[in-house]
N, C-alpha and C positions, 0 to 999 in steps of 0.2 A: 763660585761653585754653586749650582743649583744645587736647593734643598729636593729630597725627599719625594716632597710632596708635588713640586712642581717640576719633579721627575715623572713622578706616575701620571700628572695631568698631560705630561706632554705627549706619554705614549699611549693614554685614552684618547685625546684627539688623535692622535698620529690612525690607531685602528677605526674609530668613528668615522674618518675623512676616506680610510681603505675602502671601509666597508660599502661607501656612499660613492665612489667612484666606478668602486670594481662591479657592484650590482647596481648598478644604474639601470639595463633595461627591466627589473625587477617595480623597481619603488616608480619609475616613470610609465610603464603599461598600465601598469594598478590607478595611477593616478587619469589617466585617461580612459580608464571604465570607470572610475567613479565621475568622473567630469558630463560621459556620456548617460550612465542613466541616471543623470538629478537634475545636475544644472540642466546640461543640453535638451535632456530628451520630456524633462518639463515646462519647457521654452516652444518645442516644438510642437506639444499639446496642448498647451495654450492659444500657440498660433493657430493651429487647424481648427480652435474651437468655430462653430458657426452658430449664432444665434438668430431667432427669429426676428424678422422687421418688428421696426415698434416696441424692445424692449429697452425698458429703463435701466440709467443705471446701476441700480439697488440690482434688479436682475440680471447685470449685464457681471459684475462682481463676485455673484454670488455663484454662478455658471464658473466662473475662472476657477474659484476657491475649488470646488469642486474636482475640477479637471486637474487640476494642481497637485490635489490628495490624489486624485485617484493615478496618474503618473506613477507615486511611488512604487508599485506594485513590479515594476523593474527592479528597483533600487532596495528591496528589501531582499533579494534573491539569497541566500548563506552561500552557492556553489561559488562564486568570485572570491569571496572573503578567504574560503578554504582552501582552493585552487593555490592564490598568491601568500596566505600565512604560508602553506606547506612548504613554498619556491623561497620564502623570507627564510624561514625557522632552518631549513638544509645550508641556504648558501653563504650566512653570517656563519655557521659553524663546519665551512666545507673544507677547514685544514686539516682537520680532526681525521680525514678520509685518506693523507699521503704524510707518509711518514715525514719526510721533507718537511710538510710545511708545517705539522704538528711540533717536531722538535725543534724547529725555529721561533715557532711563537714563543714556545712553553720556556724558549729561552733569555726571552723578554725579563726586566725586572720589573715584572709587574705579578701576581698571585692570580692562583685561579679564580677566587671569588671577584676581582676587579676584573678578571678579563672575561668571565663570564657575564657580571653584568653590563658590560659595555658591550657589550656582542649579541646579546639579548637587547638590551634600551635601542640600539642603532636597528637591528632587524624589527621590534613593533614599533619602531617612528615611521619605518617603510608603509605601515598600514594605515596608523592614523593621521599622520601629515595628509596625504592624499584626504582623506576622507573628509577632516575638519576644512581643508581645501575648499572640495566641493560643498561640503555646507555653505560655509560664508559666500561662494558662487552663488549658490542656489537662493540664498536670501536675499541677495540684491535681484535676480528676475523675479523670486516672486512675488517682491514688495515692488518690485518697479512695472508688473504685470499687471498690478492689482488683489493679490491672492496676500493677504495678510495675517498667515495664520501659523505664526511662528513655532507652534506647539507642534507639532507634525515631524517640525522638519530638526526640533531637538530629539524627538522620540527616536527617529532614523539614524540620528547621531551617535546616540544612546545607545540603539538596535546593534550598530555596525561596529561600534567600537568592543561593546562588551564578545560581539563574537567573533572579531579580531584577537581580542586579550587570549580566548579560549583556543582557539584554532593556533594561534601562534605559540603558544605554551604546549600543546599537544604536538606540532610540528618540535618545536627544540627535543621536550621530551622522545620521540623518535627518533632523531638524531642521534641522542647522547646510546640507545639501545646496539647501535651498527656502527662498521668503520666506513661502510659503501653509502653515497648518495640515493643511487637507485633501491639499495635495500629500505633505507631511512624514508623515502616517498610511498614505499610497498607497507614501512611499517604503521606509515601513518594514516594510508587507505584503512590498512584490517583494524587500528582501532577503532576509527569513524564506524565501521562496518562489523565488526563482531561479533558483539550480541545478536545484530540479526540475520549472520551468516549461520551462527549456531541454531538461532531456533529455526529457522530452515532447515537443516539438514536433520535436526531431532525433528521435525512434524513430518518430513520426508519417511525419516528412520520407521516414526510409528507409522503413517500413513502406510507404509509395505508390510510392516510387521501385523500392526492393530487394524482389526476391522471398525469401520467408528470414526475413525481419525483422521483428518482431512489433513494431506499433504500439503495443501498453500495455505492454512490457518500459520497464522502470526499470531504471536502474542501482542498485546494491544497495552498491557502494562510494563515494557520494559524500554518502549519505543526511544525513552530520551533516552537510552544507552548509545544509538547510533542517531548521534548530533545532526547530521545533514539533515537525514528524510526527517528526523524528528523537526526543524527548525521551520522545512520547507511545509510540511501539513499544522503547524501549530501558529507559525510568523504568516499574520494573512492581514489583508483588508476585507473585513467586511462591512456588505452593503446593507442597510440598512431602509427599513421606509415606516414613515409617519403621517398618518391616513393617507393623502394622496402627494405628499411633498414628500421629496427622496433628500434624507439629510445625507452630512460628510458622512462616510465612511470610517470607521475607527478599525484602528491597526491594534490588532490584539495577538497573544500570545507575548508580549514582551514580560511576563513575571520570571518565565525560563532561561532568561539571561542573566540574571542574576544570579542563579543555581550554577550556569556556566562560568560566568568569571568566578564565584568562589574555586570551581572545581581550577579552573586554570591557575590559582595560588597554590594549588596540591601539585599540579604537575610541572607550573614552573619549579618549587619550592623538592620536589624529585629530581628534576632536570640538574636541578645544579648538586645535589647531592651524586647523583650520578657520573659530572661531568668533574665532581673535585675527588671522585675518587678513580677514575677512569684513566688506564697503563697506556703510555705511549703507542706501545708495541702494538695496541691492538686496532691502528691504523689501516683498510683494507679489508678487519675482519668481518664474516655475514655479520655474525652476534659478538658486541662490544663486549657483553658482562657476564661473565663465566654462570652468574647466580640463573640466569632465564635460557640457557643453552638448552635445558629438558625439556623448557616450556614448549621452547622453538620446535624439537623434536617429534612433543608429543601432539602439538596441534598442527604440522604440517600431516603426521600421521592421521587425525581423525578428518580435517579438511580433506586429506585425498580419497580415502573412506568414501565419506558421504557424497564429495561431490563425483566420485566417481561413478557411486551407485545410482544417484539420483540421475547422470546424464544416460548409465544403460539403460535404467527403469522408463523413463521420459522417454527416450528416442526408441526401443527394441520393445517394450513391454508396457506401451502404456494404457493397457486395458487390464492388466491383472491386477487380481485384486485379493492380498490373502496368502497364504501355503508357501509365501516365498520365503522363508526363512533360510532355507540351507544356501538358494539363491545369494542371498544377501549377505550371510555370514560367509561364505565363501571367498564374494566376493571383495567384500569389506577388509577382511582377513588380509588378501592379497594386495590391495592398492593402499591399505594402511601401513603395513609392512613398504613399501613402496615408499611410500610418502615419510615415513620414519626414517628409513636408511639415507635417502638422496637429501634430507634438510643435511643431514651429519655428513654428508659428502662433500655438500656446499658450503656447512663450515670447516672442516677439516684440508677441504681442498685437496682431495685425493678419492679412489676411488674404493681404495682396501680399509675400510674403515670395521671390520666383522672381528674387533676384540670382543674376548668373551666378557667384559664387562659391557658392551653396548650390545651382543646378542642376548645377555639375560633382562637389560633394561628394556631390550624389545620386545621378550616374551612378555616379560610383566603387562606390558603395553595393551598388545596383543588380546592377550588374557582378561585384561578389565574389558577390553572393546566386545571379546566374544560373550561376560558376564553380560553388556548392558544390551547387548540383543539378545540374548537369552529372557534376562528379565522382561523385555516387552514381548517376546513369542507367546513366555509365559502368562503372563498381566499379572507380575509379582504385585503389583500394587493398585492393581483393583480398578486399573485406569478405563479399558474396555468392557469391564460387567459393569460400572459405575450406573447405578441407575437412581435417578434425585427419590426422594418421598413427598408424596404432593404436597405435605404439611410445611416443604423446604422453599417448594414453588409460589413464586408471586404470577407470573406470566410465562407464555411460551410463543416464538414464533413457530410455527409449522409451513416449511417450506416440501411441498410435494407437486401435487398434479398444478395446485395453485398457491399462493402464501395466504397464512390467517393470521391471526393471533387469538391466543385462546389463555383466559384470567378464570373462566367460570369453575370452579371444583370439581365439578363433573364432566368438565370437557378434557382438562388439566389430565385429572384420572386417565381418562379415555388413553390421552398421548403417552402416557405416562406406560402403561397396560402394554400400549405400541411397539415402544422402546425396550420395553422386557421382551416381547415377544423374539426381537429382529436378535437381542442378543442370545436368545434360548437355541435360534434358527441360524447361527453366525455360521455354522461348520456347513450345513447345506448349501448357505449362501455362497461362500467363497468357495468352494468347490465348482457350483456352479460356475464362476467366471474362469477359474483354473480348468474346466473342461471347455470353457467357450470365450476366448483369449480374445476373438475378433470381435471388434463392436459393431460389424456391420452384420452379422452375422447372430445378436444374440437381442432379443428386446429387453431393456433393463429403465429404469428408473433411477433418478437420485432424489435423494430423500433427507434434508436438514434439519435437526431439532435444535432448537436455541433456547433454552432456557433460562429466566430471569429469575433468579434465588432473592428469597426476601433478605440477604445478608448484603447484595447490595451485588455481588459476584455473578456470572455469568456462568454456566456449561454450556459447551459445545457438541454435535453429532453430527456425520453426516458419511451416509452409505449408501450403495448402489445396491437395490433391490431386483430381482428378474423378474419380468411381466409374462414366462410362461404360463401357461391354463394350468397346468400342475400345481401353482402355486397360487395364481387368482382365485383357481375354485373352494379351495382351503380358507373356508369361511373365519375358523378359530387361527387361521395362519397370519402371519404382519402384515403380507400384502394385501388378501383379503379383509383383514380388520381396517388396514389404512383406506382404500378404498370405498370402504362402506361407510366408514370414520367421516370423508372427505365430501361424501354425498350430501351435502348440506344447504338446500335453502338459503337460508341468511349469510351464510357465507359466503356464499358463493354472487349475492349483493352487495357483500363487503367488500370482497374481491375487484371485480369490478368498482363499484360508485364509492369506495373508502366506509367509513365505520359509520357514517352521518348520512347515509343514504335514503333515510328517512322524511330527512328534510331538503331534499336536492331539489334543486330547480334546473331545466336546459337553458342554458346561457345561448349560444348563438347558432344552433342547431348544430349539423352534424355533414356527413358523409357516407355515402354508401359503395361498397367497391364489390365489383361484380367479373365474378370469370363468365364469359360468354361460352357460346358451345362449340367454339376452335381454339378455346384454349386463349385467349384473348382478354387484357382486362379494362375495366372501364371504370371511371369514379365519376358519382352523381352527388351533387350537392344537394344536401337538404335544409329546407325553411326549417326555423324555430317549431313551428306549427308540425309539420312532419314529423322533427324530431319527436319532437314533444309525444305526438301518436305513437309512434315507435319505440320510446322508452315505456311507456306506458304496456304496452305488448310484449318488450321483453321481459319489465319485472313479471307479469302476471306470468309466464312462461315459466321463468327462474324459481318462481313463490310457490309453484302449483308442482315443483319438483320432477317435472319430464327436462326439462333441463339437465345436461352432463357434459362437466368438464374429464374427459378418457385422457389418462397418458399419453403421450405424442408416441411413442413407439410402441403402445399398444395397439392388436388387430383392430380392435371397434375404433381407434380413432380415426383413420381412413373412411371406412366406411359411415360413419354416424356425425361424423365434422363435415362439415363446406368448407368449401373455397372461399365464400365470399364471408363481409362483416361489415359491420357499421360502427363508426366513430362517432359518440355522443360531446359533445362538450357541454358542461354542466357546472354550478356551482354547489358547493356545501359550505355548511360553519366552518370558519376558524377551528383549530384542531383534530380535525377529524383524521381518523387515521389512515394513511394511504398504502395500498400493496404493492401495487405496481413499480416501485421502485426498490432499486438493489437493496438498500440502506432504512433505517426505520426513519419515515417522513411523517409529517403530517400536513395537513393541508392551512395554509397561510388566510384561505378564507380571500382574496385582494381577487385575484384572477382566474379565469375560467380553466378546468382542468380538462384532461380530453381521456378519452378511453377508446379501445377498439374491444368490439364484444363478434366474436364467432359465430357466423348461423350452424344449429347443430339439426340433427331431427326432430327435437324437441322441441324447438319453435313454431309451434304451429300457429299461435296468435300472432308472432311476429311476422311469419310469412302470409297469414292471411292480409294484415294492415298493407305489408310492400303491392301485394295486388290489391288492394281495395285505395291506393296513391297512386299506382299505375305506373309505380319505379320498376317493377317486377310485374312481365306479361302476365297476362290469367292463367292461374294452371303451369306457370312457368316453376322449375322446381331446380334450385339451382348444383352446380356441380358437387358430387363430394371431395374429400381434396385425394383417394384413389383414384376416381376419374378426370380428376385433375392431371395427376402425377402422371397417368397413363397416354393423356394428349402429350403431354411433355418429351414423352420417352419413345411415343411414335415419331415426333417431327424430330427429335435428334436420331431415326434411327438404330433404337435401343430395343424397340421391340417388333418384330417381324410384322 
């Protein structure tokens, strides 16, 4: 008579062996993407490598290593890992989904904590088998390549496994929430995805509600809530260089895997609390556990809400800006109510689901949702007057006609002054867009404040101002103040050549690109020497303040901009700081930067130099980009 014990071993192999047979193409695709991006597709960039005649060994090895490292950059992907934990973590616990097969297990002599962990241990052997696989693969080509740099390719190991443990514990946890497959795959999307489905539709919410508040602003501090994007912009190889030798590449971000496998001992360590106390019965249902049925209710309700409002807004309305409040509660109102009713339909599985216990839990619903637009109509809490005290400011960027950055106390003020103004002027402003909805139709400006708090913290701004004369002329006004604010000299050097513009040199000269007088364009290269003349003519331009950078959909920038510009390439110090780029950069100092600088009216030494070089005929005066646009619109047609 078998004991006991090697009763239960037999029916843990018997399910281990189920589990391995029945999902097989599971654990063998998995194994053949890892096979392809490590071993294989490290083999193959090695092979293509091409060196130059004449290198030594020492450089012939050192190139491999290289290519070697730099390969992983496939292999550290998170979307595979998460794709297959999700496909692991559903199909070892996919009896749990048909009554049948759940009362037959459950009729096993074996307990749920043994059948849980062997249902669990069989589904994460599906991810690291493969993976450890490909390691030991990958270590014989790339010691038998040449590339001997075994640290690398444990880190990868390391990478892949900790966010295997995490993904595959978040897939079970899923699971054990629903009795459907499909629902249990939906659940473990919106985890991944949550947090930054929410702040999306709340910066949507304020963006229609709050003037100030920018609709695609993300929160930047909450980002490891949603694992993926968080994995895929944090898990990177960067390239690195040491004076003029490019070392390996180091793979960083790996400290956040470690925060993630702890976090997957919370959600394994749920999962089975979930699954040891989880009713038969509830085989097939959306929501497994009667405890999160509200939840389901209440956030199918506010996800229909927001995302409803944010597709009319986007696709019907996406120039207003402001006064939509009734809009929004309205509509909110409706498609939340929507969204509330039909989760409870979908769990109830019928379509008369209007007890007066689930219509007063809707009102409730309802009710808080119309509170928390109200509170932002209103700015119960201060979020759109919020305006810093220079004493709180360390720096600001200033994104307008051009970006600066401004640390000086008196410039700080200036912005600062700015920012009061636009909020004292909000009611004018959004009126204005609510009376002039189309953007082809109305000249406006956007207008960014970024604020850098000596607390270490950031504020954000960022609103659409109108470029009518009504409002330019308004000296004491924000558009007026910005404007006059922006008219800056050095800035406007800094703009252009970075914060080091002092000490620039023209690295390989430049480019001159010219609309001819058919509307026709032409690019002229320029010597060092040229250039050289030509910078020299545009600072003295720039310095001497007839230089002006106009709004693009201001009247004077048509008429007072050209067509044509010239591109400087030039170098500065190490650090200096760059505008021209989305993000805050600074300059590496190693290689030559390029700029493209506008001919405006105010060039007059610059346009003297191009005829006194003979790139630009005598007297030759080049297009504005009105009479630009206007050749344009004749050869299309467009104007009689």
């Amino acid at each position: 008579m078998q004991s006991k014990k090697s009763c239960f071993n037999f029916f843990h192999t018997a399910i281990f062996k189920k589990n391995v047979t029945s999902f097989w193409p599971i654990w063998l695709s998995y194994t053949l993407v890892c096979l392809w991006v490590l071993p294989i597709y490290s083999w193959l960039q090695m092979k293509s490598l091409t060196l130059p005649e004449g290198a030594t060994q020492a450089e012939r090895m050192e190139e491999l290593l290289k290519s070697a490292v730099s390969s992983l950059h496939l292999a550290i992907l998170p979307v595979p890992v998460f794709v297959f934990a999700a496909a692991s973590g559903i199909a070892v616990f996919s009896y749990l989904y048909q009554a049948r097969s759940a009362n037959m297990v459950h009729a096993l002599p074996v307990s749920r904590k043994e059948l849980f962990l062997t249902n669990y241990c069989s589904g994460l052997l599906f991810l690291l088998a493969p993976q450890f696989l490909a390691f030991c693969i990958a270590v014989f080509v790339w010691f038998g390549s040449g590339a001997t740099c075994l640290e690398y390719l444990l880190r990868w190991l390391g990478l892949v496994a900790g966010e295997a443990f995490f993904a595959y514990s978040t897939a079970v946890f899923a699971a054990m929430l629903t009795g459907q497959a499909v629902i249990a795959a939906a659940c473990f999307f919106v985890l991944n995805y949550l947090y930054q489905g929410l702040v999306a539709i709340g910066n949507a919410a304020m963006g229609m509600l709050m003037y100030g508040m920018d609709r695609g602003q993300q929160d930047a501090w909450g980002g490891w809530l949603s694992p993926v994007s968080f994995l895929m912009e944090t898990v990177r190889l960067v390239y690195q260089e040491e004076g003029q030798e490019l070392v390996l590449p180091e793979l960083t971000g790996l400290g956040c895997v470690i925060w993630y496998a702890l976090a997957a001992v919370f959600f394994a360590a749920l999962a089975f609390l979930l699954y040891k106390n989880r009713d038969i019965e509830t085989a097939s249902d959306v929501v497994a556990i009667s405890a999160i049925k509200p939840m389901f209710r209440w956030c199918g309700g506010l996800g229909a809400a927001g995302i409803c409002a944010c597709l009319v807004w986007g696709s019907l309305l996406p120039g207003m800006f402001g006064n939509m409040f009734w809009f929004m509660l309205v509509l909110s109102v409706f498609a939340g109510a929507a969204g509330f009713f039909l989760c409870e339909m979908l769990m109830r599985k019928k379509f008369l689901v209007f007890t007066k216990m689930r219509l007063a839990e809707g009102g409730v619903f309802l009710a808080i949702l119309a509170m928390a637009l109200i509170s932002m109509e209103t700015d119960w809490f201060g979020i759109e007057k919020r305006v810093p005290k220079a004493e709180e400011v360390a720096g600001v960027y200033l994104d307008g006609n051009y970006k600066c950055y401004l640390e000086e106390p008196e410039e700080i003020s200036q912005c600062i002054a700015i920012h009061q103004r636009i909020v004292e002027e909000k009611d004018a402003y959004e009126a204005y867009f609510w009376d002039n909805p189309s953007r082809e139709r109305r000249p406006s400006m956007a207008l960014k404040i970024s604020y850098r708090l000596k607390n270490g913290r950031a504020l954000e701004r960022f609103w659409y101002l109108p470029l009518e004369d009504c409002y330019l002329e308004q000296k004491d006004g924000a558009v007026g103040m910005l404007l006059e604010f922006e008219r800056d000299p050095n800035r406007y050097m800094e703009y252009f050549f970075t914060s080091g513009y002092e000490n620039l040199k023209i690295a390989e000269g430049g480019t001159f690109l010219h609309a001819g007088a058919s509307g026709e364009y032409s690019l002229s290269d320029l010597s060092k020497e040229e250039a050289e003349q030509l910078y020299q003519a545009a600072k003295k331009d720039i310095l001497s303040g007839d230089f002006c950078i106009y709004p693009y959909e201001y009247r004077k920038w048509g008429t007072e901009h050209y067509a044509d510009s010239i591109t400087f390439s030039f170098r500065v110090p190490k650090g200096a700081r760059m505008f021209q780029m989305e993000d805050e950069e600074f300059c590496q100092g190693k290689y030559p930067e390029l700029v493209t600088v506008p001919l405006t009216r105010g060039c007059r030494n610059l346009l003297e130099t191009l005829w006194e070089l003979g790139i630009l005929g005598e007297g030759e005066v080049p297009l504005t980009e009105r009479e630009y646009m206007d050749i344009l619109d004749k050869e299309e047609g467009t104007v009689p």
